[in-house]
N, C-alpha and C positions, 0 to 999 in steps of 0.2 A: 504494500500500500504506500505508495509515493506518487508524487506528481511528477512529472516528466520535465514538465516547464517551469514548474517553480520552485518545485524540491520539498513540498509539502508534506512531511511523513506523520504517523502517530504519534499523541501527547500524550502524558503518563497522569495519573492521579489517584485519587482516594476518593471508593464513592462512602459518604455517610450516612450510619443509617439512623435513624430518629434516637439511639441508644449510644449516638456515639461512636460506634464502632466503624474503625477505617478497615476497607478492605480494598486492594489495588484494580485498577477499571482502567480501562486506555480510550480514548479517542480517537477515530479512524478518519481520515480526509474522506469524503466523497469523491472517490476516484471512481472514472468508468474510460473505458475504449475507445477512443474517438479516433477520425480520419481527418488532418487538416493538410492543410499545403503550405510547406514549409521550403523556400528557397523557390517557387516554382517545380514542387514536386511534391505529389500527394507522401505524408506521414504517417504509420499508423503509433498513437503515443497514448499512453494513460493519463490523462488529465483530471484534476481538482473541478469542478462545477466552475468555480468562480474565474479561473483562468480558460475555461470553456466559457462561459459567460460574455468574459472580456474580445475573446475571440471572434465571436460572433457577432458583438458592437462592434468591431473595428468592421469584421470581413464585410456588412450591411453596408456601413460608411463608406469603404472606398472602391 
């Protein structure tokens, strides 16, 4: 689980439960499969949503 583009990986923590008690839980980027065109040539890259997001504002715009 990494981003390709921006290097997004899992965050570490403690979930808490109502007693207090810490037990360790990770955070996973929303990573999926995408196809983009990179240099003038299709990509295939695991990307984050939000660096997918960005991508598709730009690709719209120009």
């Amino acid at each position: 689980m990494k981003c390709d583009l921006c290097g997004k990986t899992p965050q570490f923590g403690s979930n808490i439960s109502h007693s207090k008690r810490h037990t360790p839980r990770r955070w996973v980027p929303n990573v999926h499969p995408a196809t983009i065109v990179v240099k003038g040539r299709d990509q295939r890259l695991n990307l984050c949503t939000r660096c997918l997001r960005s991508y598709n504002k730009t690709a719209k715009a120009g």
